[in-house]
Every structure is written in structure tokens, then in C-alpha cells.
N, CA, C and O atoms as a MOPAC input file, in Angstrom:
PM7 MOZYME 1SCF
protein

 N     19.20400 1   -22.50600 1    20.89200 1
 C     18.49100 1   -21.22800 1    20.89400 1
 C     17.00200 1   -21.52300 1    20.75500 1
 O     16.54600 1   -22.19300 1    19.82800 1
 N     16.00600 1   -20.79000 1    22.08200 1
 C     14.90600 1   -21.11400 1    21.38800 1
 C     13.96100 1   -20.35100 1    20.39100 1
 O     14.32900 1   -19.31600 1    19.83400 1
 N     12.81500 1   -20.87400 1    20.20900 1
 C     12.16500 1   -20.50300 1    18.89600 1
 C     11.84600 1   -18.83000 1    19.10700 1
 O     11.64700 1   -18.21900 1    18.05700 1
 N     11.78200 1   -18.04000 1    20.38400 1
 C     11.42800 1   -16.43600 1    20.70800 1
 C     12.29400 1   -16.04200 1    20.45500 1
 O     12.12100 1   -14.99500 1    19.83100 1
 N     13.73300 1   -16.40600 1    20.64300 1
 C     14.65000 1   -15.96000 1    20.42900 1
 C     15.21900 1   -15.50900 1    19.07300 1
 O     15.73500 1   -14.42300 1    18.81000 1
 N     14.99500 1   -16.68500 1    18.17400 1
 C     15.23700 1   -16.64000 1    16.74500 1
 C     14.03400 1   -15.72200 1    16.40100 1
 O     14.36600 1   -14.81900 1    15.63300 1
 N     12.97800 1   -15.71100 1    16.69100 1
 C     12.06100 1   -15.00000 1    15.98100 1
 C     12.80900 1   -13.34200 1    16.18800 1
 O     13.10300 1   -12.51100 1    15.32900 1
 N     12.94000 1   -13.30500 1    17.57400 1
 C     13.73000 1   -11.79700 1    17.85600 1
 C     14.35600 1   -11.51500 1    16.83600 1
 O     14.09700 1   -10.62100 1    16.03100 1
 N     15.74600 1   -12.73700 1    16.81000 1
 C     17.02000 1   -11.77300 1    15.77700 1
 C     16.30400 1   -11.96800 1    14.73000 1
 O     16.32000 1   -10.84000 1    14.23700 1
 N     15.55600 1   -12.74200 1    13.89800 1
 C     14.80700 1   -12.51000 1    12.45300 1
 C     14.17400 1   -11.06900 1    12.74300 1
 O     14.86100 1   -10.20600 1    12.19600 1
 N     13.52600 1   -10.75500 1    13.15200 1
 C     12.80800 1    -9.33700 1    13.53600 1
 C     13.50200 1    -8.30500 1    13.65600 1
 O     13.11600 1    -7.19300 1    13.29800 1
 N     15.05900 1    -8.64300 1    14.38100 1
 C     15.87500 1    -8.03000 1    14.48600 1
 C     16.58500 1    -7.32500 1    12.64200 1
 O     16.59700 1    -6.26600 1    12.01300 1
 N     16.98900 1    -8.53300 1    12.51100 1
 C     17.48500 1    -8.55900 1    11.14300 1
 C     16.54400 1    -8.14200 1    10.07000 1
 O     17.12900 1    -7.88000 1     9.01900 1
 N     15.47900 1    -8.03000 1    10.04000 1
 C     14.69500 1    -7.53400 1     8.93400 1
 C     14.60100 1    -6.33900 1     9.42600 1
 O     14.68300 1    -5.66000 1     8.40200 1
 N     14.47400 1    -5.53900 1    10.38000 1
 C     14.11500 1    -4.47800 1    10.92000 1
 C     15.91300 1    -3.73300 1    10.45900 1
 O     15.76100 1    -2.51600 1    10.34400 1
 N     16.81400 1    -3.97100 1    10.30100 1
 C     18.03700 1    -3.51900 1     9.92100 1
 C     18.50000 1    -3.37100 1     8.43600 1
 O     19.21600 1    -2.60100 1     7.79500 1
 N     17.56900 1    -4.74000 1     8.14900 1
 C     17.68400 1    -4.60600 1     6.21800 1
 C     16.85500 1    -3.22300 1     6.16900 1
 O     17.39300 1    -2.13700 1     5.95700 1
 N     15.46200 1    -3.40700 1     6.39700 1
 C     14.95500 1    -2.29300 1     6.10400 1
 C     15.42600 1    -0.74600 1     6.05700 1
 O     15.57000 1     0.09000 1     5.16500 1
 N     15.60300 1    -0.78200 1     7.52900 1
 C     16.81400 1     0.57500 1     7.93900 1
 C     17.44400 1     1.14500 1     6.91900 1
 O     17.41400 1     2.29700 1     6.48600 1
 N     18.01900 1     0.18900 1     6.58900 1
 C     19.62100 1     0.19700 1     5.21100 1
 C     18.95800 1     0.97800 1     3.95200 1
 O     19.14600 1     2.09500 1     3.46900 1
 N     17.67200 1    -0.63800 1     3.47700 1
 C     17.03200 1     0.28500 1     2.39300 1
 C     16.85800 1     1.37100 1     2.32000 1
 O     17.36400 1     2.02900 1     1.41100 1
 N     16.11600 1     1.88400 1     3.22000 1
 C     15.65300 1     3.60200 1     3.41500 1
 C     16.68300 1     4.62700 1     3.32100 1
 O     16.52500 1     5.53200 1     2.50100 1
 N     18.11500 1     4.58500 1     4.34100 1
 C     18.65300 1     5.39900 1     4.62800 1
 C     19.81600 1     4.76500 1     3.32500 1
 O     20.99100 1     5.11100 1     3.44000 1
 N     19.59500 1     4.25600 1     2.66000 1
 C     20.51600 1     4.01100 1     1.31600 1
 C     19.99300 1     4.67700 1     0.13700 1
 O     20.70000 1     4.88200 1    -0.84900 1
 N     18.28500 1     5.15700 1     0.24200 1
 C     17.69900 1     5.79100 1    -1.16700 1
 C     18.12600 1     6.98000 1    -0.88300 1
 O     18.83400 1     7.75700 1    -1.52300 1
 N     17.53900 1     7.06600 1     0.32600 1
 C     17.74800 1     8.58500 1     0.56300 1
 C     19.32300 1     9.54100 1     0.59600 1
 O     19.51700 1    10.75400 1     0.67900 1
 N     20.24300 1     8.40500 1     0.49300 1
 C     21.67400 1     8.78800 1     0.02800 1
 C     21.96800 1     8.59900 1    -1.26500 1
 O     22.72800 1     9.34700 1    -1.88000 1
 N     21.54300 1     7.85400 1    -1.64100 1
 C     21.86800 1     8.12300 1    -3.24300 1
 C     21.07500 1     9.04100 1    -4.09000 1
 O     21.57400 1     9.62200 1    -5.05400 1
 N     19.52100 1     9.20700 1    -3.63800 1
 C     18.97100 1    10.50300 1    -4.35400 1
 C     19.62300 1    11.42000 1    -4.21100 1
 O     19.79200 1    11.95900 1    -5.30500 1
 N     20.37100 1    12.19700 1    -3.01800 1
 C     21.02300 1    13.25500 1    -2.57100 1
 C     22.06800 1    13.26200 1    -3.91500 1
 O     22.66100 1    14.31100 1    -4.16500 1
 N     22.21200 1    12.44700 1    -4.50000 1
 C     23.93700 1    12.45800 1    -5.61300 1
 C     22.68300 1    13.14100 1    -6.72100 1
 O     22.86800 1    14.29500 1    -7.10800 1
 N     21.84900 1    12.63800 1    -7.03800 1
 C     20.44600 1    12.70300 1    -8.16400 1
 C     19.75900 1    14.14500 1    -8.53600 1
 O     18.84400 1    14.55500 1    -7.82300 1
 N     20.23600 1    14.95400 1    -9.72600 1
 C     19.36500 1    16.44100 1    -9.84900 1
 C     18.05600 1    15.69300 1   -10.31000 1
 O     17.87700 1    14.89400 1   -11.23000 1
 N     17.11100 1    16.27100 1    -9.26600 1
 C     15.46900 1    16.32500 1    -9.38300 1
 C     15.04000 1    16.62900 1   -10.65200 1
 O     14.94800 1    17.84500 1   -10.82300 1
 N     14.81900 1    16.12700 1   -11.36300 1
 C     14.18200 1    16.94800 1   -12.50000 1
 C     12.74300 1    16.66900 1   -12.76500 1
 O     12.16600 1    15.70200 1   -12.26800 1
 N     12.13600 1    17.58900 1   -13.60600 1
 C     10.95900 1    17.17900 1   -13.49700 1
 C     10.36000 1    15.82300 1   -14.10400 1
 O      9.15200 1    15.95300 1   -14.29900 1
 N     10.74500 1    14.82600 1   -14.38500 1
 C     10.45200 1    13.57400 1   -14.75200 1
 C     10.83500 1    12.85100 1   -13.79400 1
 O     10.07300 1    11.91000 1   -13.57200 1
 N     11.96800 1    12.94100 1   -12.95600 1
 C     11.88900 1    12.28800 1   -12.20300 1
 C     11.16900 1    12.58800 1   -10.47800 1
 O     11.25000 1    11.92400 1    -9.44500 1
 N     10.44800 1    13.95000 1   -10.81900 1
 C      9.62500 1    14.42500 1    -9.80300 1
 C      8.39000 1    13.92000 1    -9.64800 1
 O      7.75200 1    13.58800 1    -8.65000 1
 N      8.08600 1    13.91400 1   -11.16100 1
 C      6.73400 1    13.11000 1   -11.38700 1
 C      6.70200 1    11.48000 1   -10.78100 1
 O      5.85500 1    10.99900 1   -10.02800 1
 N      7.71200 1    10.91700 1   -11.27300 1
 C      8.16600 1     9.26700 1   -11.13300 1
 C      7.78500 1     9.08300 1    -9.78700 1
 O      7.07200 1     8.20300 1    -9.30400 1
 N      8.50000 1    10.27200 1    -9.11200 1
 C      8.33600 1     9.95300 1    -7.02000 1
 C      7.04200 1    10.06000 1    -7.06600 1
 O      6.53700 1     9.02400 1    -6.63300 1
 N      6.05200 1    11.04200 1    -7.47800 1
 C      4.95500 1    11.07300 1    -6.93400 1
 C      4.22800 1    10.29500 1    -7.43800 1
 O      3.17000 1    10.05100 1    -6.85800 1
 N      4.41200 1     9.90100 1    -8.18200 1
 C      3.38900 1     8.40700 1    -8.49800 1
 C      4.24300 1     7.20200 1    -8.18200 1
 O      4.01700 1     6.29500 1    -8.98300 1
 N      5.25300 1     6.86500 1    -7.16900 1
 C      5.46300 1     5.64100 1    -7.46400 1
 C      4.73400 1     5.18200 1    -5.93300 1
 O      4.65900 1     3.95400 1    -5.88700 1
 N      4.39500 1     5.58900 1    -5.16400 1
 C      3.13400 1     4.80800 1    -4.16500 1
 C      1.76400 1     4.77300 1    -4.54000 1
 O      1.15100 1     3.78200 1    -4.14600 1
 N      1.17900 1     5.55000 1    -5.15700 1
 C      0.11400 1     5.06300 1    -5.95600 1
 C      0.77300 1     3.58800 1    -6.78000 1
 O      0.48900 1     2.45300 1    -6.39800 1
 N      1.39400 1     3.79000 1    -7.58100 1
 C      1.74700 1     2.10100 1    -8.66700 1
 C      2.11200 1     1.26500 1    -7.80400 1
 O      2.07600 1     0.07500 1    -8.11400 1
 N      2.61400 1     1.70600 1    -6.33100 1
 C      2.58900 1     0.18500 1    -5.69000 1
 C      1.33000 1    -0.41900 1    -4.68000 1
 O      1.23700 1    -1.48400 1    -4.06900 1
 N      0.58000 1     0.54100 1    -4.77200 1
 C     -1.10400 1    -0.23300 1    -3.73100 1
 C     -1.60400 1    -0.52500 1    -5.06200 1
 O     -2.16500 1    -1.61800 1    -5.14500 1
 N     -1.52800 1     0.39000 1    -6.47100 1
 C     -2.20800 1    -0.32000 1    -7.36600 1
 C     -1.82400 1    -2.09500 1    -7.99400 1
 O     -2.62000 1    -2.72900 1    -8.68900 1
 N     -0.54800 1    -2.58700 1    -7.57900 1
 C     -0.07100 1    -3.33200 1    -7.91600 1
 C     -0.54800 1    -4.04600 1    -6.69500 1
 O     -0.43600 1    -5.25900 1    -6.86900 1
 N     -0.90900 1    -3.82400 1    -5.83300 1
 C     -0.78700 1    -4.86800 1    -4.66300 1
 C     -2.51600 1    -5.11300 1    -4.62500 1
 O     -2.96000 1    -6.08500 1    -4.01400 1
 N     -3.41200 1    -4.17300 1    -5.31000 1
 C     -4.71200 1    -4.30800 1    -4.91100 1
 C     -5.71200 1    -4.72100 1    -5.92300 1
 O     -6.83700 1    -5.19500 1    -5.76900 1
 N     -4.84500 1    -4.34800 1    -7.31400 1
 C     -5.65300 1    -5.03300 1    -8.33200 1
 C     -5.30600 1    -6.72600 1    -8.40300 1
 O     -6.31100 1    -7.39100 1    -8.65600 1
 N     -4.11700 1    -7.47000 1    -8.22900 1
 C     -4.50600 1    -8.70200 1    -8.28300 1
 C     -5.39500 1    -9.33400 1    -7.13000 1
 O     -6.24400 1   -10.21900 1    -7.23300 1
 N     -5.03700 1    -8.74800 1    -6.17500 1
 C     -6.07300 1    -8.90000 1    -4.77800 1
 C     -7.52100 1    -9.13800 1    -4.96400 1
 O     -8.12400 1   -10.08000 1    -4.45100 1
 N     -8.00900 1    -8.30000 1    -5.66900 1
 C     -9.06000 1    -7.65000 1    -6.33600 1
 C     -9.50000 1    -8.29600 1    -7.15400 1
 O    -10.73000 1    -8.32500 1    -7.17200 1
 N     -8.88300 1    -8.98200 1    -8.04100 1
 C     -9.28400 1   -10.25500 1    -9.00900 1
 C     -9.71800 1   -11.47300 1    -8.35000 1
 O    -10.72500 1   -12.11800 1    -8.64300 1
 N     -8.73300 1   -11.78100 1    -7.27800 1
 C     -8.95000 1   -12.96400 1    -6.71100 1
 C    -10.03300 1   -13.23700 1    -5.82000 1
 O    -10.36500 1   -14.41300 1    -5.67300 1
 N    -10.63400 1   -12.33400 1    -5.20400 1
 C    -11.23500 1   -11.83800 1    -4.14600 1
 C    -12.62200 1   -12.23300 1    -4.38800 1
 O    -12.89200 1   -12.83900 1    -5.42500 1
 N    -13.40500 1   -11.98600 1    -3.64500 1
 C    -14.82100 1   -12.26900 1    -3.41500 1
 C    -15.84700 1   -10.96000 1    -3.85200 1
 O    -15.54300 1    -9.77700 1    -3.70100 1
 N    -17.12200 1   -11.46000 1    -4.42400 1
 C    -17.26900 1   -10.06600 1    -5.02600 1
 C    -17.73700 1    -8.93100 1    -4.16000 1
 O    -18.16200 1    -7.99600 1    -4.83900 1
 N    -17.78000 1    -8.75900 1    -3.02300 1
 C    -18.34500 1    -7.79700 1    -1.97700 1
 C    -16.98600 1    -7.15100 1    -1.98700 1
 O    -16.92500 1    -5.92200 1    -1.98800 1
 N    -15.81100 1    -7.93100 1    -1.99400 1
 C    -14.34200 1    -7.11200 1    -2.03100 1
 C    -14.57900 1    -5.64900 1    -3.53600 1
 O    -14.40800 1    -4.43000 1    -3.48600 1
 N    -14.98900 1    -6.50200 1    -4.59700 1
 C    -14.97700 1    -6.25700 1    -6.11100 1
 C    -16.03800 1    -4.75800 1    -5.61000 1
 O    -15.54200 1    -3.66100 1    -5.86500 1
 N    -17.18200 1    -4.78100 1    -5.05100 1
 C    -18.08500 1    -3.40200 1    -4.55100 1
 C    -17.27400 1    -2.54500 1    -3.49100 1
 O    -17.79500 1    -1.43600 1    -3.36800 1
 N    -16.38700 1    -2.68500 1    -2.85300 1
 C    -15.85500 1    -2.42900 1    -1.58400 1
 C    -14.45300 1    -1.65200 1    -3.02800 1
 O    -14.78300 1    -0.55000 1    -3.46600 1
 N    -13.84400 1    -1.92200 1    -3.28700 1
 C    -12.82600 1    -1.75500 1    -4.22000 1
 C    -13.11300 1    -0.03100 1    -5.26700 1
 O    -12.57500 1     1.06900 1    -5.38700 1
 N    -14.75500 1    -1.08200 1    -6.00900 1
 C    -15.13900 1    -0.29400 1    -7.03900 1
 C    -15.85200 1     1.14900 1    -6.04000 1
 O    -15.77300 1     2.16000 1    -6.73700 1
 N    -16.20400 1     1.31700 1    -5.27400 1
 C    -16.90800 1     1.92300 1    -4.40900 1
 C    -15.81400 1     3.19100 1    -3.76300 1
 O    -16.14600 1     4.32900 1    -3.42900 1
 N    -14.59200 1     2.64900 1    -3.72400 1
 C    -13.13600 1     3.50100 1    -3.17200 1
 C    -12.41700 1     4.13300 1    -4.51600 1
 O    -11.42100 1     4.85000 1    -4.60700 1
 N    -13.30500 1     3.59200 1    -5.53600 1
 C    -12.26700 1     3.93000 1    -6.54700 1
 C    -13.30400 1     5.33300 1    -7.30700 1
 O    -12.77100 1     6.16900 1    -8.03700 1
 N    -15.04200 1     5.37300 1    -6.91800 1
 C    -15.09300 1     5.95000 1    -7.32600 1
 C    -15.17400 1     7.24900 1    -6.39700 1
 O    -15.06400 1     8.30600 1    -7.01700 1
 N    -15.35400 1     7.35000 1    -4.95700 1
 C    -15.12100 1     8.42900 1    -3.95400 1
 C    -13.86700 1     8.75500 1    -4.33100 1
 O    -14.02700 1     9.95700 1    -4.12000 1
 N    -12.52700 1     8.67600 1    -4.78900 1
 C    -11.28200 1     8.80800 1    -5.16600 1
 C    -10.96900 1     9.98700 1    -6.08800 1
 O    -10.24400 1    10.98000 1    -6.02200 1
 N    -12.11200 1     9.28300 1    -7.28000 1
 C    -11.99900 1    10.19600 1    -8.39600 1
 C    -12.91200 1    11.33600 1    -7.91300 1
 O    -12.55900 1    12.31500 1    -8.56900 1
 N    -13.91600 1    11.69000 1    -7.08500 1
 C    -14.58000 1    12.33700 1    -6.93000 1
 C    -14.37200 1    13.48400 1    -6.26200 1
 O    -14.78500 1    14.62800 1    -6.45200 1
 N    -13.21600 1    12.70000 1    -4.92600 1
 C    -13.18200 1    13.81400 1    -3.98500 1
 C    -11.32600 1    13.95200 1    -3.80300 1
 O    -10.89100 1    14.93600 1    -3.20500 1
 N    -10.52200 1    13.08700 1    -4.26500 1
 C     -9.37400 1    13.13700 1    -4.88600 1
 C     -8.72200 1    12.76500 1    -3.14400 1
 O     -7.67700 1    13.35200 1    -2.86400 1
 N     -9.23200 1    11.98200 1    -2.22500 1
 C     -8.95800 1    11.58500 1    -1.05000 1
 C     -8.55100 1    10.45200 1    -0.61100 1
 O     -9.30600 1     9.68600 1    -0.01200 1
 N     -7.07700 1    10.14400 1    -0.89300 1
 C     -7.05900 1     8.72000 1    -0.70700 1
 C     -7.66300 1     8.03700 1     0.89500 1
 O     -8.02600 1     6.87800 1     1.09300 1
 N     -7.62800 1     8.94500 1     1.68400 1
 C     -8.27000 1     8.38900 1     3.41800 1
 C     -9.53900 1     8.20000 1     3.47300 1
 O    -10.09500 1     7.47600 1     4.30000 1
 N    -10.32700 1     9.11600 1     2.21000 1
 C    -11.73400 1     9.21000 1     2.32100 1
 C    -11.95000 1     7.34800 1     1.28000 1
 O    -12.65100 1     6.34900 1     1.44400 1
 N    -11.02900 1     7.72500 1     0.40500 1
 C    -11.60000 1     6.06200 1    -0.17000 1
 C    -11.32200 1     5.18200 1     0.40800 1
 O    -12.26600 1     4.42900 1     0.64300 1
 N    -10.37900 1     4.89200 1     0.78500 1
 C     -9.88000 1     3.70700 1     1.97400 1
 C    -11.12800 1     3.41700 1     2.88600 1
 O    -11.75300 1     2.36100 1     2.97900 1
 N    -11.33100 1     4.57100 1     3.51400 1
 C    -12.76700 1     4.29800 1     4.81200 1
 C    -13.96900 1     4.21800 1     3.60600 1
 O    -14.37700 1     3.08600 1     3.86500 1
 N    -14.40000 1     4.45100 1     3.01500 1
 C    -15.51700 1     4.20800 1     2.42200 1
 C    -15.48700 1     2.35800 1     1.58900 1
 O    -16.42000 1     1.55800 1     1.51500 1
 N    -14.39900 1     2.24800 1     1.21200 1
 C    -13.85400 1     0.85000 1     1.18600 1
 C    -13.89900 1     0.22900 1     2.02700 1
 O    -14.39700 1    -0.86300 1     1.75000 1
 N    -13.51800 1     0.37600 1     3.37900 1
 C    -13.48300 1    -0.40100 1     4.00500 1
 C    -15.32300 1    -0.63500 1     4.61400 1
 O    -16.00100 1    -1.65100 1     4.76200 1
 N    -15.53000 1     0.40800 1     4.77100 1
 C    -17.27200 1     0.04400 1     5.27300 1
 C    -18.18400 1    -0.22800 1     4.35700 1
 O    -19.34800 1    -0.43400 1     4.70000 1
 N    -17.79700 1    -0.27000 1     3.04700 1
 C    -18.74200 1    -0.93600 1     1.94700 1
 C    -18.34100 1    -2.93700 1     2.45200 1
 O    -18.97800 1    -3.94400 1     2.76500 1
 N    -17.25300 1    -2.61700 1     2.29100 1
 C    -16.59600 1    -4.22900 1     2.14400 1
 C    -17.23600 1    -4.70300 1     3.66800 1
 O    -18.09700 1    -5.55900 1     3.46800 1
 N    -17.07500 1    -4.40800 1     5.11000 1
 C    -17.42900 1    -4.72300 1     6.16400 1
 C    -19.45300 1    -4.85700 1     5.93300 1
 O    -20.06600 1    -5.82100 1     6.39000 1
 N    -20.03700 1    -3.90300 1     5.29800 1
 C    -21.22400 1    -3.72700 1     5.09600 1
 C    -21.92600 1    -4.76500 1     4.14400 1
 O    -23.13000 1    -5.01100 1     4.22700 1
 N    -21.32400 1    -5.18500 1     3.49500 1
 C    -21.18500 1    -6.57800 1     2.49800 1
 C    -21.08300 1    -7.70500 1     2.83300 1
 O    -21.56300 1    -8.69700 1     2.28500 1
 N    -20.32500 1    -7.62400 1     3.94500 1
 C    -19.79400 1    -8.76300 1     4.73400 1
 C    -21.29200 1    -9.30500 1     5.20100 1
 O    -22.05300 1   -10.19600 1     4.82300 1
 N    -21.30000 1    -8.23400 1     6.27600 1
 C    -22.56900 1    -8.41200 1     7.59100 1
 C    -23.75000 1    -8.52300 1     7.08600 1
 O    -24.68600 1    -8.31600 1     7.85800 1
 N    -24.10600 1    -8.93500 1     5.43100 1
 C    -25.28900 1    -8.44300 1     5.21100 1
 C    -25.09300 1    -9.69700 1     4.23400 1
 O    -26.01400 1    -9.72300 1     3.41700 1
 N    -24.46300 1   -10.42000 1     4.11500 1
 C    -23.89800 1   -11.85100 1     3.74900 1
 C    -23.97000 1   -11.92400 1     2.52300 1
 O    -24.37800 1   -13.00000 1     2.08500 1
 N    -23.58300 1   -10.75200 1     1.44800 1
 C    -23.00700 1   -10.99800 1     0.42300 1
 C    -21.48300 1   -11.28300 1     0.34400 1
 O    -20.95700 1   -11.52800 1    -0.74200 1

């Protein structure tokens, strides 16, 4: 078998785990009464996972990342927009870049 091939069924096969995951939460919440603690839990649990994925990032990182970061975090609190901080993040950090900090 060659190497496109295997990459396929790997692609294949992760693309099916995934599938599973999804259409497996979403069947077992259905058994689950909503309550309000666990209403809250859903709506913050994608915030706790970019925060988990962006603060060690963020440590490791270079400090124009550290202005690019701090810069999204405070348009965030300001205007309560996660799309608006993301783009303002991202063109602080690109603006940092090009300007060779």
C-alpha cells in the first residue's frame, strides 16, 4: 500500500472517530435533564478549552505573541466579542511581526 493511500484511510479513520465522538455526546446528553449547572458547564466549556490551549502557548511564545494575546484579551473584556478579539489579535501579533519586534 502506498504512502497516499495510508494517509487516506488514517484521514479516513480519524474523520470516523470523530463522527462517533460527536454523534455519541449528543446521544447521551439527550438521556441528561439540563439543569442549570449543567447549563452553565456547556457554556463555558469552549471558552476553558482555547483558554487551555492559549495560555501555555502564550507562555512559551515570543513577546509580540504576549502584546498580540494581552491586546485580545483586553478588546474582549471591553466589547464582549470573541471575533472582534481574535482579529485585533491577530493584527497586533502580524503588526509586531513586520515591525520586527
Amino acid at each position: 500500500m502506498g504512502e497516499h493511500a495510508t494517509a487516506i484511510i488514517a484521514v479516513l479513520l480519524m474523520t470516523l472517530v470523530t463522527m462517533m465522538t460527536r454523534f455519541s455526546g449528543v446521544w447521551i446528553m439527550s438521556f441528561v435533564a439540563i439543569t442549570p449547572r449543567i447549563e452553565a458547564f456547556l457554556k463555558y466549556l469552549a471558552v476553558s478549552v482555547v483558554i487551555a490551549i492559549v495560555v501555555p502557548a502564550t507562555l512559551h511564545a515570543a513577546p509580540r505573541i504576549w502584546l498580540a494575546v494581552g491586546a485580545a484579551v483586553i478588546v474582549m473584556a471591553l466589547t464582549r466579542s470573541a471575533l472582534g478579539a481574535m482579529l485585533v489579535g491577530a493584527a497586533v501579533a502580524a503588526l509586531a511581526r513586520n515591525v520586527g519586534f
